[in-house]
TIMAR-841187 format. One record per atom (N, C-alpha, C): residue in one letter; z, y, x. Coordinates in steps of 0.1 Angstrom, whole numbers, plus 2048, in hexadecimal, padded with zeros to 3 digits. Example, Ala and Ser with C-alpha at 12.3 -4.5 7.8 and 13.67 -1.06 7.14 Angstrom:
# residues 2
A84E7C7884
A84E7D387B
A84E7DF884
S8477EA880
S8477F5889
S84F800881
# end
This chain:
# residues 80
X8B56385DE
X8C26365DA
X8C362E5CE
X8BC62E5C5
X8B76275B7
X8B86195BB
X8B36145C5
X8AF6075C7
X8B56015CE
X8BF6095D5
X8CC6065DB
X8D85FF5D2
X8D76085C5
X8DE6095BC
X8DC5FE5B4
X8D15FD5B0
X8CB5EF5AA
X8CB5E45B1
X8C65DF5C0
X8CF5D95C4
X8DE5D15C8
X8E75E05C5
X8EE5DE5C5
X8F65D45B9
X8F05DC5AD
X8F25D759B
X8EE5C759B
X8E55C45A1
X8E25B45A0
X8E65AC5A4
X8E95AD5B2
X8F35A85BB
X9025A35B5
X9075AF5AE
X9125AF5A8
X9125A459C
X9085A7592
X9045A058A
X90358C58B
X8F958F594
X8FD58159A
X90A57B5A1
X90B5835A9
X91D57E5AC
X92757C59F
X926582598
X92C57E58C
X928574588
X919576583
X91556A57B
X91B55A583
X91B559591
X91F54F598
X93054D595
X939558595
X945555595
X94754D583
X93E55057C
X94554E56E
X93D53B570
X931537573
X92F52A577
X93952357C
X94152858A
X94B523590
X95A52358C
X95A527581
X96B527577
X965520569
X95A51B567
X95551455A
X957502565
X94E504573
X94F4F6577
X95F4F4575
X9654FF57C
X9734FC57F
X97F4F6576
X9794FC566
X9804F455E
X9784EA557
X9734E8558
X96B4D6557
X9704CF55F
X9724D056E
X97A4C8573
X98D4C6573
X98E4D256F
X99B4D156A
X9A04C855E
X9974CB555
X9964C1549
X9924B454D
X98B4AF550
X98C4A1557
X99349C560
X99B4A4567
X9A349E56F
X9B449A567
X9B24A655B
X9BF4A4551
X9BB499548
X9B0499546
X9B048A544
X9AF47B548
X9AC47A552
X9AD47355E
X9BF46E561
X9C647A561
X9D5478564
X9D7473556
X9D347954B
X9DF472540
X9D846653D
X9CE45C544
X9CF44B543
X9D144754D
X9D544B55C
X9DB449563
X9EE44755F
X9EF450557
X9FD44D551
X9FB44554C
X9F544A53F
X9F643E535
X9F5430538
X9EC42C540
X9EB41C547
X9F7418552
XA01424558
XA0742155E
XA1041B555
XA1742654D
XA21425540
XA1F41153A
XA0F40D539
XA11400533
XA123FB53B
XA113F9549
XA0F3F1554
XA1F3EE553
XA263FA553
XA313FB556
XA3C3EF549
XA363F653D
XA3F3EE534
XA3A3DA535
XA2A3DE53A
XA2B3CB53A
XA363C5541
XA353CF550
XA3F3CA558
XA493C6553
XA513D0550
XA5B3CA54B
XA5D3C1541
XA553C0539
XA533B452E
XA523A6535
XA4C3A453E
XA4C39B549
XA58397550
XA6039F553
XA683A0559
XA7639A54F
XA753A1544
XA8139C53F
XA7F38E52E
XA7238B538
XA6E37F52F
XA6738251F
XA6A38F520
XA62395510
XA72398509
XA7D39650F
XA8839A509
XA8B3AC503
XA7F3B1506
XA7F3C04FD
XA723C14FA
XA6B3C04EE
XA613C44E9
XA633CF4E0
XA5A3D14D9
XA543E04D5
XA5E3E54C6
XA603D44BD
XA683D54B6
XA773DB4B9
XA7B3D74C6
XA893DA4C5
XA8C3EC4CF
XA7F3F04D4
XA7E4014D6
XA804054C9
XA8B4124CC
XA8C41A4C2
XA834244BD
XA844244AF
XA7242C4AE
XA6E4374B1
XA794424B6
XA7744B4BC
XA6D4494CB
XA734404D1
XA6A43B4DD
XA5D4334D8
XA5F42E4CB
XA504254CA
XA454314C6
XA4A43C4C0
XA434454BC
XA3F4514C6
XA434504D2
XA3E4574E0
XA3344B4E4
XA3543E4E3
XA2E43A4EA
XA214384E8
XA2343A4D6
XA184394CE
XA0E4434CF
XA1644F4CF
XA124604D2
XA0A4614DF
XA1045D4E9
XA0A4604F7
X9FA4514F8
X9F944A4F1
X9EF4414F1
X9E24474EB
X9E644F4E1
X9DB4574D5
X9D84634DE
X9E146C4E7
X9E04754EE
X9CB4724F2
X9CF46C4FD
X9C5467500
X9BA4634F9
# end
C-alpha cells in the first residue's frame, strides 16, 4: 500500500513539475509574441505616416502635428 502511495506521490510530483514548465514556456511565448505585435504596429504606424507624406507631397510633417500627437508618437517608438 506504501508503494502504491509513493507511487502515487511522484507521479503527482512530476505532473506538476511538467505543468509549471508548460505555463513558464507559455509566457515566454506570450511575451514574444507581444512583442512581435508592438513592431508590427509600430512599423505599420510609420509605413503608414510615410504614406501619407507621400501622398500629400510632405504637405504635413512632424512640425505641424500637434504635440500631444508628436508626443504619442514619440512614446509608442521608445515603447519598444
Amino acid at each position: 500500500m506504501k508503494i502504491t502511495a509513493t507511487a502515487l506521490l511522484i507521479t503527482s510530483l512530476l505532473v506538476l513539475a511538467g505543468c509549471d514548465q508548460a505555463e513558464k514556456s507559455a509566457q515566454q511565448l506570450m511575451g514574444k509574441a507581444t512583442e512581435t505585435a508592438k513592431q508590427a504596429i509600430d512599423d505599420t504606424h510609420k509605413a503608414a505616416e510615410k504614406a501619407l507624406s507621400d501622398a500629400t507631397g510632405g504637405l504635413i510633417s512632424k512640425k505641424e502635428q500637434p504635440a500631444e500627437d508628436k508626443e504619442k508618437t514619440e512614446s509608442s517608438s521608445q515603447d519598444i
